[in-house]
N, C-alpha and C positions, 0 to 999 in steps of 0.2 A: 547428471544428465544435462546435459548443455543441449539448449535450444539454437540449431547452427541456422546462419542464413545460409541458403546455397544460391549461386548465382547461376541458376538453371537457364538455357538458351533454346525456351521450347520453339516446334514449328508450330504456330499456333494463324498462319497465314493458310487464305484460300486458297486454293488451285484446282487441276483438274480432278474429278473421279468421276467415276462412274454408279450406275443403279443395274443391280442384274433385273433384265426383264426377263420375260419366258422367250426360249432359242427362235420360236414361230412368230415374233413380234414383226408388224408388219407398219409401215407409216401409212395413213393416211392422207391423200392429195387432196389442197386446200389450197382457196385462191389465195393468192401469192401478197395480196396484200393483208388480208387478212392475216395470214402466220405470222408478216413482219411485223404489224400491229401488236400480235400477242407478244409475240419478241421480243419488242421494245418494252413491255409490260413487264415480263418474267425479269427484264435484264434489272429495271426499276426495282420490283422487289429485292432482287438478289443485293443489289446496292445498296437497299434498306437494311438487308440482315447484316451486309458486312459493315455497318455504322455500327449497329446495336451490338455487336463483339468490338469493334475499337472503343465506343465508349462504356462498356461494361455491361451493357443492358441486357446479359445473356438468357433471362427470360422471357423476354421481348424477342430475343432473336432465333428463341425456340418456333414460336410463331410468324416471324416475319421469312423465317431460311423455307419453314412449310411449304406455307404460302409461294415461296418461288418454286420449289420444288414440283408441285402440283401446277404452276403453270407454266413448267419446260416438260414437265410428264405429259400434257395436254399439247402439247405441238411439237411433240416426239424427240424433244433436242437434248442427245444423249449429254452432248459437252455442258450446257446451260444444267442437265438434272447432276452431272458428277460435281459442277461447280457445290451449287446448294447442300446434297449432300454431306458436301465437305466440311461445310460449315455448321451444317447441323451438329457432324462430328465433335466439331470446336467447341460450338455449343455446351453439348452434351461435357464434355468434358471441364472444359471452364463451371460447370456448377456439381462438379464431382460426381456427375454420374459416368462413371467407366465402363461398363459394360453396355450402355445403348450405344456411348463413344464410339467401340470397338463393332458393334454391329453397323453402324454410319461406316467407318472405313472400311469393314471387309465387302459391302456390299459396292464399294468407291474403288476398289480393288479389282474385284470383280471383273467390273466393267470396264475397267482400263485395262485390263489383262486382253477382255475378247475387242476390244475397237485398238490396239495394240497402240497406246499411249504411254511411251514412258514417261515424262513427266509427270502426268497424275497416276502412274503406278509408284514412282520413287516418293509423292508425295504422301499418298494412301499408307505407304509401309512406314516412314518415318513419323506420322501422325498415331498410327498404331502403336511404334516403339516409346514413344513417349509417353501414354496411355499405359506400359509395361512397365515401363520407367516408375511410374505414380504407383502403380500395382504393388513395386516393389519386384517383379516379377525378371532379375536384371540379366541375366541369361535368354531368354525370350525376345527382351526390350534389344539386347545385343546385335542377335542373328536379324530384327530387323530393320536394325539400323546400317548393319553391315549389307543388306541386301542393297537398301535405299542408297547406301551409299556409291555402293558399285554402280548403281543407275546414273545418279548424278555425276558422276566421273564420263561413265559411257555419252552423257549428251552433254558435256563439259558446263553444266548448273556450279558452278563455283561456289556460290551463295548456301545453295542448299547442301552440297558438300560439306561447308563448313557448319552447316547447322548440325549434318547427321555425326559428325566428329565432336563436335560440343558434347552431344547426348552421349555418342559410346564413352566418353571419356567421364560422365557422371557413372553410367552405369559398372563400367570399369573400376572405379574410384568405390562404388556401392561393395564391390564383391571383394574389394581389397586389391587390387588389380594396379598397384599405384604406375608400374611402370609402361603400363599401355595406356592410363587414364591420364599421364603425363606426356608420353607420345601421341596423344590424340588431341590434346590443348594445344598443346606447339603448334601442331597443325592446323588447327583453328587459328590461331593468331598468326600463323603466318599469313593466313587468308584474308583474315580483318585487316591486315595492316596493308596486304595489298591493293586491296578497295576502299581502304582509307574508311573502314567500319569503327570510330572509335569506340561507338556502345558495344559491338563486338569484340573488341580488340579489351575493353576494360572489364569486362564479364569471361574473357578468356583466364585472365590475366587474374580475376579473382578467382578462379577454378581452381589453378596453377596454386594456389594460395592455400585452398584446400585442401590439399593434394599433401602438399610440402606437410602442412600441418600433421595430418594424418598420420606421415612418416619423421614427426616428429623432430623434423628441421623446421624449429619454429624463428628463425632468422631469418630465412628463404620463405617461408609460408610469410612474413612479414611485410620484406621485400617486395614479393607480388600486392600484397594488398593496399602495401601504398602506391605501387604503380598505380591502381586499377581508381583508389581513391585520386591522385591526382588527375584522371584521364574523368573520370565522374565530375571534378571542379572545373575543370577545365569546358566540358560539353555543356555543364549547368545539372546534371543530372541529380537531382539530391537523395533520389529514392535510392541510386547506386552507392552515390556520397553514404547515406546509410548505413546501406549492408557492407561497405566497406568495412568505415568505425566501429560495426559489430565485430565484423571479423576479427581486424586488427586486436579488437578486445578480447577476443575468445583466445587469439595468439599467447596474448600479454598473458592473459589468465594462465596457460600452461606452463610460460615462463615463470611463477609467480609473482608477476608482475600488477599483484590485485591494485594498487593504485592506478599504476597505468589501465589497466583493465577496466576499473568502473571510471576513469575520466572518458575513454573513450563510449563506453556503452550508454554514458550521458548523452555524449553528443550526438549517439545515433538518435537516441529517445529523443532530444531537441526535434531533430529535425522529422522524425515521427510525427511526432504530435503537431510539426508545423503543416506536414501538408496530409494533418488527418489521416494517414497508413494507420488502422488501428492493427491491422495485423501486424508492421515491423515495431509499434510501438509496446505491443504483447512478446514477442519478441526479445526487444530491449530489457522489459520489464526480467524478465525470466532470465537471461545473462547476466543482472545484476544479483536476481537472485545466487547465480550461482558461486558469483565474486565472493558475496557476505558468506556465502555457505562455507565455503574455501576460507575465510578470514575466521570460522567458527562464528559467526554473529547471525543465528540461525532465526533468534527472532526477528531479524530483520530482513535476511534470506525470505522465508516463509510471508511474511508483508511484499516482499515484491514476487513472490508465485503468487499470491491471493489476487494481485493487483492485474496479474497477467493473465490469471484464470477468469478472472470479470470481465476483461476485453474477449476474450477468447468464446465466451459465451453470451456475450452481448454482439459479436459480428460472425455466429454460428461458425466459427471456424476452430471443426470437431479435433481435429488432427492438435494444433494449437492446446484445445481443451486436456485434449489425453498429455500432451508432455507437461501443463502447468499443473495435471493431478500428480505424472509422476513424479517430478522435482519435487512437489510437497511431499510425496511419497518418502524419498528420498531423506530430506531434510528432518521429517520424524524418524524415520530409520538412525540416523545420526544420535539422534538427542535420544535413543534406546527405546522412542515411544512405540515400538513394532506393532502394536495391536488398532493405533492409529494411521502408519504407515500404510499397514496391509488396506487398512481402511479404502483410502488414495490410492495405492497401486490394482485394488479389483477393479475399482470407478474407470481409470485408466485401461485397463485389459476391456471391461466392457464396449467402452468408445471403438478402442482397436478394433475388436472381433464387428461392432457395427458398420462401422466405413471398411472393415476389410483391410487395414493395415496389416497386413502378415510381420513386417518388421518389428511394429511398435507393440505389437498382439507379443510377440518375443519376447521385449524385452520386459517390458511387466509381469511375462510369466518368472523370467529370470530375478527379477526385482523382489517379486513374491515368495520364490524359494529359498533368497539370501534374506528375508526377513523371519519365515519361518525356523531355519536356520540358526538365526540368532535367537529364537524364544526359546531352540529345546526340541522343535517339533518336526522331527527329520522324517520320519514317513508322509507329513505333507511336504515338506521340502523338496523331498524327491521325486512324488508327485506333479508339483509343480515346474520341476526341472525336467522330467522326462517329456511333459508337454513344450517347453519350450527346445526340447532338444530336438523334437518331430516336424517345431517348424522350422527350425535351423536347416536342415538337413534337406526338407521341401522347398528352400529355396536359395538352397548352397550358398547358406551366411554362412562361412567356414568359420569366422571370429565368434559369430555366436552359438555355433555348436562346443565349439572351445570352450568356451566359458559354460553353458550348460553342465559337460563335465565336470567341469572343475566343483562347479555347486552338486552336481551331485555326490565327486569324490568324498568333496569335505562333509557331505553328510552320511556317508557310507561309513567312512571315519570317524565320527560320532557315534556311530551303532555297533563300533566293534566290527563290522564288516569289512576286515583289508582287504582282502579278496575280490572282493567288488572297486573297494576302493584306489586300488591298486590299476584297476583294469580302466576306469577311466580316467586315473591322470596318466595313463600312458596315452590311451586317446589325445588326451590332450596335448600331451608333449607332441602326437604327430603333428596335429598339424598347426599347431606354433609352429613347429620348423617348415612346415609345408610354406604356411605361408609367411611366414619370415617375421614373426609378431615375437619381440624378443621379450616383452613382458611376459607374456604368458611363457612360455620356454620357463621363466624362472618360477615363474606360479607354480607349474608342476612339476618341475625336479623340486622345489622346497616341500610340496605336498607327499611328491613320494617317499623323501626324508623323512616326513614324519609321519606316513605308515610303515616304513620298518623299524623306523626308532619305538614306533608301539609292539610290534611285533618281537621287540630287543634285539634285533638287527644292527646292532650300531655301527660298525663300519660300515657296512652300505650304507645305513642311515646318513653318517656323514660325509659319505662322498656324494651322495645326491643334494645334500646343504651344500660344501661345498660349490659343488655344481652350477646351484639355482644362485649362490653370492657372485658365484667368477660372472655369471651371466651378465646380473647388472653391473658389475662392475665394469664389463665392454660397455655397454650402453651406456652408461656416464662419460664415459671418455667423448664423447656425442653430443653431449647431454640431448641424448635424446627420450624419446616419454618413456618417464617410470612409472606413471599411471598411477597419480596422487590420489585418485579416487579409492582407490583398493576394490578390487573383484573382491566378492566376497570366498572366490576359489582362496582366496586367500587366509592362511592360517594367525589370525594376530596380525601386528604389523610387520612392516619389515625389519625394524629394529631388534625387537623381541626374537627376530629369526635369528639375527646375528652373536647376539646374547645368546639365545641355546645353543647355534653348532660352538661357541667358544667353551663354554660349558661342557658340552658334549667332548670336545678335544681333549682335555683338563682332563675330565675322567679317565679317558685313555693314557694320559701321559705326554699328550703330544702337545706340547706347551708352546714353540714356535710357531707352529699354528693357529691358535690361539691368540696368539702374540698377533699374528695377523689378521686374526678376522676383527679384535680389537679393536686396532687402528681403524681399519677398515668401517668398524662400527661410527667410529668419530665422524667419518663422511657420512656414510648412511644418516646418521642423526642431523646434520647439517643441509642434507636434501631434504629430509621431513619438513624441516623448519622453513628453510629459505627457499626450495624446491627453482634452485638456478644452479648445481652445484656442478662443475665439470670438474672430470678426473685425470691424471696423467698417464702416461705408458707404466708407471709402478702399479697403480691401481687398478690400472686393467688389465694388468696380470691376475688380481684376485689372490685367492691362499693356494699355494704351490699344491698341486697334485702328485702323491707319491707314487713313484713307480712301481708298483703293485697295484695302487686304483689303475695308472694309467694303463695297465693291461688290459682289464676287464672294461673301461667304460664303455667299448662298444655293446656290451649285455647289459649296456643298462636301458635298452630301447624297450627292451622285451621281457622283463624279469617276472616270472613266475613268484607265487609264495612262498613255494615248497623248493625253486630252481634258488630261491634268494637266500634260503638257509644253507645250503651246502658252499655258494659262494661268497657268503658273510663269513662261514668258518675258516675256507680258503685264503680269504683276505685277511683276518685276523692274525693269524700263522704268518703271512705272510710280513704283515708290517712288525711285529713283535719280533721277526727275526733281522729286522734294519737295525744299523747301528743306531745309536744314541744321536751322535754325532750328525747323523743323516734327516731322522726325524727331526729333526730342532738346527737345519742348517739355517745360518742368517744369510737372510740377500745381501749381495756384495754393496751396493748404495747404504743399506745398514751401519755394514763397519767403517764407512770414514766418520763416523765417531770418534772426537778423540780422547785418546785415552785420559782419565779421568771423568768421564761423562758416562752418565749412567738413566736409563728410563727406567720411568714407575710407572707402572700404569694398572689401576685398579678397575676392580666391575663389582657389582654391587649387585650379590642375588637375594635371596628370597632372607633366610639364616645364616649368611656369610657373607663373607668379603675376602675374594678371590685379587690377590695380588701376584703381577709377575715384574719379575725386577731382569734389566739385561745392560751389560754390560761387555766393552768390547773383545773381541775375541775370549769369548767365553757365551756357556748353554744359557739360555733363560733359564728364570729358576719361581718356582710357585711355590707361594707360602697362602695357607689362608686361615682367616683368623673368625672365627667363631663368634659373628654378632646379629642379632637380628635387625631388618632394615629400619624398625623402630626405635632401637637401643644406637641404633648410628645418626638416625636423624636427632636423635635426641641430645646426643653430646655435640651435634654441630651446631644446634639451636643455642646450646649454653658457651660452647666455645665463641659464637659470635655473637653473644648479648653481652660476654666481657670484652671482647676485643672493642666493641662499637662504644661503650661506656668507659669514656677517658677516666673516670673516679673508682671503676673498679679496682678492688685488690686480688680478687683470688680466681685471676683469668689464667692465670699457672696452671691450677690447677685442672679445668678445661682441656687447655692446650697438651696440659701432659697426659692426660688420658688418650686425647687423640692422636699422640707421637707415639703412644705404646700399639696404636692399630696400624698406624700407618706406616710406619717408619722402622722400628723398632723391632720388627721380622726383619730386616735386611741391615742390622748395626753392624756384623762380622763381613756380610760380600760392601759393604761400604768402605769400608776399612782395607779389604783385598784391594780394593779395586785403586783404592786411592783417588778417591772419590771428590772431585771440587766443584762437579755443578750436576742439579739433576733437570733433567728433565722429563716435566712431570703432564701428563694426560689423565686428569680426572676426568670421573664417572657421576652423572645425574648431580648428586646434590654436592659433593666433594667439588663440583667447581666454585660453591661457594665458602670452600675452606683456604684461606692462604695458608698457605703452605708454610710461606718464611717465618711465620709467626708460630708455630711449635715449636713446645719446647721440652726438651730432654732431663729436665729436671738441673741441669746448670746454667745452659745458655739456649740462644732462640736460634731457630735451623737456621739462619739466615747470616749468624756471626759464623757459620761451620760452610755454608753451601751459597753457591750462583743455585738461583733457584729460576726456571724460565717455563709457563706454561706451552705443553705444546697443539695445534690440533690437529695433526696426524703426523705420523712418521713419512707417511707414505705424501704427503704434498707438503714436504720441509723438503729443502735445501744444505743440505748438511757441509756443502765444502766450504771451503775457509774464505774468507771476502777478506782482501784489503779495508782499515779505516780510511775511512775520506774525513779532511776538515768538515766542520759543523757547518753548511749555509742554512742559519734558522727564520724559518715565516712567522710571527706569533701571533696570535690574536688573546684578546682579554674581552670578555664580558663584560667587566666593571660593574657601574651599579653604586647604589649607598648601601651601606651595610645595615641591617633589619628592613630595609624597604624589598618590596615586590618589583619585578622589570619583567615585561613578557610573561608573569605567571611563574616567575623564579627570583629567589630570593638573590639581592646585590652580592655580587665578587669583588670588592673593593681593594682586596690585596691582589686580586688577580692583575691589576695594572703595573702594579710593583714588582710583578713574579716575571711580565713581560720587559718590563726598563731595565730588569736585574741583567736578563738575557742579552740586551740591548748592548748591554756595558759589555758586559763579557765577550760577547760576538760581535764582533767589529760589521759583519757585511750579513747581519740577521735584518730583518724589517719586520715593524709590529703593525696590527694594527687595532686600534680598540674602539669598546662601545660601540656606538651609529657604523662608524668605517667597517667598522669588523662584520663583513657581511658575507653570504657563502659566495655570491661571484666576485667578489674583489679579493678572496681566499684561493677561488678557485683560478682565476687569473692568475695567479700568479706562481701556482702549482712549479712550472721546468724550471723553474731559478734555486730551487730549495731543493737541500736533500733532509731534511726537518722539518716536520710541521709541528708546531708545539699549540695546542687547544686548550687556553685556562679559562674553560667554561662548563656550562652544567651540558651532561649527556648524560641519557636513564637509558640503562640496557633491561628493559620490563618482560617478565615471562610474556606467552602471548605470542602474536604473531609480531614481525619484524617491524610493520608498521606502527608498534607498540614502544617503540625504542627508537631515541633520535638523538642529536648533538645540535644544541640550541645556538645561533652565533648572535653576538652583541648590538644587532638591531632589529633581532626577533624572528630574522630567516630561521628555518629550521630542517636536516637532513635527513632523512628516515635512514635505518639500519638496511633496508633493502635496495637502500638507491645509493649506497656507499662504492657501490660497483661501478658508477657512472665517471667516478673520479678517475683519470688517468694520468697515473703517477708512479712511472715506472723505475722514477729515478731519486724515489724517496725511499731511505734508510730505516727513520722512525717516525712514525704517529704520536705522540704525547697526548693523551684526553686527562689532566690535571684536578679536575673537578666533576669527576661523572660517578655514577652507582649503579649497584648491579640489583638486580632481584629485590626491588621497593617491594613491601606489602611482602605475600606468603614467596617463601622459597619453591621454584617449578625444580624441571633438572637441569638447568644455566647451560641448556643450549645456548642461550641469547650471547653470552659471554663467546662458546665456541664460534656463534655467530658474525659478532662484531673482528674478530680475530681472521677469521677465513675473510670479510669484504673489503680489509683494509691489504688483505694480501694477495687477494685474487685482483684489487684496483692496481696493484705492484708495489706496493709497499713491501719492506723485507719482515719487519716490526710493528709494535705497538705497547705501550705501556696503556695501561688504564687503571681502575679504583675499582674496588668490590665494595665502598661507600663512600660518602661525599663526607674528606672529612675536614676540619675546619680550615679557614682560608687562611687565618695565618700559619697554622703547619703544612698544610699544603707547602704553601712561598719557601716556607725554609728548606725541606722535603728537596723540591724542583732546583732551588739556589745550590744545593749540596750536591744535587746532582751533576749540575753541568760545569758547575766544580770541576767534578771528575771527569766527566766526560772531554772537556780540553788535555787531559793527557794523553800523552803519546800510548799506543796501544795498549788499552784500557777499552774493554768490548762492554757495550748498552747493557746487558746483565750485571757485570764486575760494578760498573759506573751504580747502577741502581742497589747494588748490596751494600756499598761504601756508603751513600747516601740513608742508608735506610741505618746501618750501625751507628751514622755519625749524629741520628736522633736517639740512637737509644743511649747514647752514650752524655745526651744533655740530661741535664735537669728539666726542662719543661716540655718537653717532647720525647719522654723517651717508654710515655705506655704505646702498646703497639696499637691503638688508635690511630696515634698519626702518620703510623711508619709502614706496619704492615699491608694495610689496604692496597699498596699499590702491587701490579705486577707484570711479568714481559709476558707478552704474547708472541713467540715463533722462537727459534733456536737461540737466539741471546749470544754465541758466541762471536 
């Protein structure tokens, strides 16, 4: 739950209304100087009261607006008592009381209605929608802002035009509404900018920002916010300046951009706490919370909700209070503390239902039935959801009657109820499409997958997986929000979804499918981690739909329990009677593979390991081999405690165990195939097996095979590149050898690995130590089609900012800012001296990681280490390489096998410590 700033454009200015008197009100005649006297008096107060709301003082101006009131009541001056009134309104409002608010304007109303004043009737109604607005009430707040606005058109009020367009466009924006709450900003802004309004024109401008956000154009949502921020520095506004750098940061955050994210949500808190806003500075607090939440570092998460719940309750601001309960709510929800969570999420419901938030009253009830949920305890669960689904519904939050469902499906789900379960993710599924929320769409086609997969349904089961993957897989292409948070509609994670429909296919038979939800899974896991991943026109086709699903999916809107057995049988029959050939056709981009090249690509379930091997023009083919996921972590833990110990002997042994799992199911289609390079997509901990280093009990795969890791089929490039000459950039770390530099130990040969290069490559430039810095690296990016890196980079489980590439005068690049580099016209990446997975082995996402940044910056390549291994084998390692690499076509994979056999073929380099570690990253050919 993110604490948003919104840059709301209330009317909070006095003007005309009215007081209904009784119809027989009659004035009384009074000498003429006398009235003026009182006149000048009444005007006096009323001027006092409208100080005491410019400067804050709005319980002061509860008494001083009285006060005028009562002396324009007393010499009968309708215009003088609708002014007062109006501000009592204000008043009343500025200290949260709504409901006297709204009786101040209907009585201001009133009266401008019978002395037929538009102006203070357009003001009356737009003071009231704003009061609906706060209500939450955004349908209400609508029609009267829509009336107000027609007014102010009619007596050509431009100003207040633009205010009442502000407000529809928040309310708009409340109800999901984005493309009239985006035609309604425009239209403010065109208004600010013709009155030369910049505080309007930069609060348009962050609305627009909002908006964007929402729909998940968080480039565009960006965009505006630094407009609205430059137009804030420029006025001097710093409270704007602010809520800007919130914004901005809430943007980053989506992006997963948590550094950018908490640099900016500093600076908004700087400038909080500069001019005392304890409100934006509680605010602050809580967006950082929710940075660290997102980073996993929850105890520090939860230190800045504590921090933002103390402000929140030291400046009574309730509303504040309930979202720094919920986020802590939240944050133990995370850490499985539920019994704590619920703790904070009741505290939060309380608040709510006290100030009347129908919204936030929602989502705590929502909050509360995905924690019960997770204990086990589905009849309160549902409970809980069905209340929040009542107020959903009272105040046509379509998105959160959606999600309601969805918690109640997945607990109907839980009780063995599909029936029920059934009936609300189709709920759900409407109106996701209704309203165009393409997260949810996949929430509940994955949900209904897996109430008929309980029900053993399984072709419908996997056309609705299916379904719920092609989904996001459109929205990637976008990248737009995959909603990292996870609903808890949601079953497991997304990953885990993808893992079982492949699974699910497998069972069936249908193995190219599989083959593609696979791949597919590789992206998915690379959003989880890095949560910036865009997809291409392959990907967002998703897994081919066969023509027998695509008959029936229109019945997939409406499926009964009992209607889904007769058409699960139907489908069945139906895909059993496809050819072979049809069920397992490969996409035409597939086969320009050329022949001799071959994919492995393993998955790793509970008591197995599911392998499919393909090769060109020919079926995929599934072998699987009978291990448990304990008995496989276990021989990779021994496979690389010998590979990593230069003085072992019996790392064979290891290795040949592991070539019997992995390899050794496919020694006859090897052989068919005429096999000379694989390309290989491991699964979870398999990415930290090198491959080249198995060995078949004569020789290492590596003297037999181009070995080239890949991270999806579907964002590789498979056709054939011309070589270009080498133009190589290098840098060196350097260092003395046992000394510490930066917090890492000296690379002294790594100077000599770059003079090697130096010699070899006539038109390479090095540069080392102090020089070797990331802008004089990055300067000089378009001149190279090489970058060569002989320095330390740790690719760390963890989040991305966990993983960096350190340069030789202590600069350092995170794994998530590798995307910033634009280097569309670099070949390879070389990282010489880096390691993967220090401390416990996670599942070397990080590896997939660093592979996809260096190729989404435009890299084609990258070599890197699965250990740091020593500098003088390194030196020889890279010298043998580019060896090779100056021959005439001779491709970065061939180059890096030659170089790797021409260590094992020495005497002092030839354990696969210092040869295997390395490996390609992307097609290699």
């Amino acid at each position: 739950m993110i604490s948003r700033i919104y840059s709301l454009k209330f009317v909070l200015v006095s003007g005309l209304c009215g007081i209904l008197f009784a119809s027989d009100l009659s004035f009384a005649i009074a000498q003429a100087q006398t009235s003026q006297n009182r006149k000048v008096e009444a005007e006096r107060l009323l001027e006092v009261c409208r100080n005491d709301l410019k400067t804050g003082k709005n319980q002061q101006a509860l008494q001083d607006c009285q006060q005028a009131l009562d002396a324009y009541k007393a010499i009968r001056d309708l215009s003088g008592a609708s002014k007062s009134l109006l501000n009592l309104g204000v008043a009343h409002y500025a200290l949260g009381k709504y409901d006297q608010a709204i009786e101040y304007y209907l009585q201001s109303l009133a009266i401008a209605r019978e002395i037929k004043d538009r102006l203070a009737e357009g003001k009356s109604l737009g003071n009231m929608g704003v009061v609906y607005l706060a209500f939450g009430k955004y349908d209400k707040a609508i029609e009267l802002h829509l009336q107000s606005l027609a007014i102010n058109r009619e007596i050509k009020d431009r100003l207040s035009e633009g205010q009442d367009l502000g407000n529809l466009g928040l309310a708009y924006y409340s109800l999901g509404k984005y493309d009239q709450a985006i035609n309604s900003h425009l239209q403010l802004l065109a208004i600010a900018r013709e009155f030369k309004d910049r505080l309007s024109e930069g609060q348009s401008l962050g609305n627009l920002g909002l908006v964007y956000y929402a729909l998940g154009k968080y480039d565009q949502a960006i965009e505006y916010h630094r407009q609205r921020l430059t137009i804030a520095k420029e006025i001097k506004d710093r409270l704007s300046e602010g809520q800007s750098l919130g914004n901005l940061g809430i943007a980053y955050q989506a992006l997963g951009r948590y550094d950018k994210a908490i640099e900016h949500h500093l600076q908004f808190l700087a400038i909080a706490r500069d001019l005392k806003d304890r409100l934006g500075e509680g605010a602050a607090l809580g967006n950082l919370g929710v940075s660290y939440k997102s980073l996993g570092k929850y105890d520090k998460a939860i230190e800045y909700y504590l921090q933002s719940l103390a402000i929140a309750r030291a400046i009574k601001d309730r509303q504040g209070e309930g979202k720094a309960l919920g986020n802590l709510g939240n944050a133990y929800d995370f850490l499985g503390k539920y019994d704590k969570a619920i703790e904070y999420h009741l505290q939060y419901l309380a608040i709510a239902r006290e100030i009347k938030d129908r919204d936030d009253e929602g989502l705590a009830l929502g909050n509360l039935s995905a924690a019960y949920n997770s204990l086990g305890k589905y009849e309160k669960a549902i409970d809980y959801s069905l209340q929040y689904l009542a107020i959903a519904r009272e105040i046509k939050d379509r998105r959160g009657e959606g999600q309601a469902l969805g918690n109640l499906g997945v607990a109907y789900d839980s009780l063995g109820k599909y029936d029920k379960a059934i009936e609300s993710h189709l709920q759900l599924l409407a109106i996701a499409r209704e309203i165009k929320d393409r997260n949810a769409e996949g929430i509940s086609l994955n949900n209904l997958g897996f109430s008929f997969e309980n029900l053993g349904q399984l072709e419908i089961a996997s056309l609705y997986y299916k379904e719920s993957i092609n989904v996001y897989e459109s929205i990637r292409k976008d990248i737009r929000k995959l909603d990292q948070e996870e609903q808890r509609s949601y079953l497991g994670t997304i990953s885990k979804r993808y893992k079982g429909l492949a699974t699910l296919l497998l069972n069936q038979g249908r193995i190219m499918e599989a083959l593609q939800v696979l791949d597919l899974l590789k992206v998915q896991e690379l959003e989880d981690y890095l949560k910036n991943i865009k997809g291409n026109d392959r990907s967002a086709q998703g897994v081919r739909i066969l023509e027998p699903e695509r008959a029936i999916r229109s019945q997939l809107l409406a499926l009964s329990l009992e209607k889904g057995k007769d058409l699960n049988r139907q489908l069945a029959t139906q895909i059993q009677q496809l050819p072979k050939s049809e069920i397992n056709k490969v996409p035409d981009y597939l086969q320009q593979i050329p022949q001799g090249t071959v994919l492995l690509y393993p998955l790793i379930l509970g008591d197995q390991l599911e392998l499919i091997f393909f090769s060109p023009n020919t079926i995929p083919i599934r072998r699987t081999v009978k291990i448990s996921k304990d008995k496989l972590e276990f021989l990779i833990t021994e496979y690389r405690a010998g590979l990593i110990d230069s003085e072992s002997e019996d790392v064979k042994e290891a290795s040949k165990a592991l070539y019997d799992v992995l390899i050794k199911p496919f020694d006859s289609e090897l052989a068919a195939a005429k096999a000379n390079t694989i390309l290989y997509a491991p699964d979870g901990v398999l990415r930290y097996v090198p491959l080249a280093a198995l060995y078949d009990g004569k020789q290492w795969l590596v003297e037999k095979y181009r070995i080239s890791n890949l991270i999806a089929y579907t964002l590789t490039d498979f056709s054939p590149k011309p070589k270009s000459q080498p133009i190589i950039l290098a840098g060196a770390f350097g260092g003395k050898a046992g000394e510490k530099k930066f917090g890492q130990f000296g690379l002294p040969a790594s100077l000599k690995e770059v003079q090697s290069i130096a010699r070899s490559f006539q038109n390479s430039v090095t540069l080392t130590e102090n020089n070797f810095s990331r802008q004089a690296i990055e300067s000089k990016f378009k001149n190279h089609n090489i970058i060569h890196l002989a320095t330390h980079a740790e690719f760390n489980v963890g989040a991305p900012e966990n993983s960096f590439i350190i340069f030789g005068n202590g600069d350092k690049i995170h794994l998530n800012e590798i995307t910033d580099w634009q280097i569309p016209n670099i070949d390879l990446i070389v990282l010489s001296a880096c390691q993967t997975g220090t401390g416990k082995l996670g599942d070397g996402v990080e590896i997939l990681g660093f592979g996809y940044q260096v190729q989404k910056a435009g890299a084609k390549m990258a070599i890197a280490s699965l250990w740091s291994v020593s500098d003088a084998g390194t030196g020889s390692l890279m010298m043998a390489f580019y060896d090779q690499l100056q021959k005439k076509n001779v491709s970065i994979s061939e180059s890096l096998r030659q170089s790797q056999i021409t260590l094992i073929q020495s005497k002092e380099y030839r354990h696969p410590y210092f040869w295997s570690a390395f490996f390609v990253i992307g097609n290699g050919l």
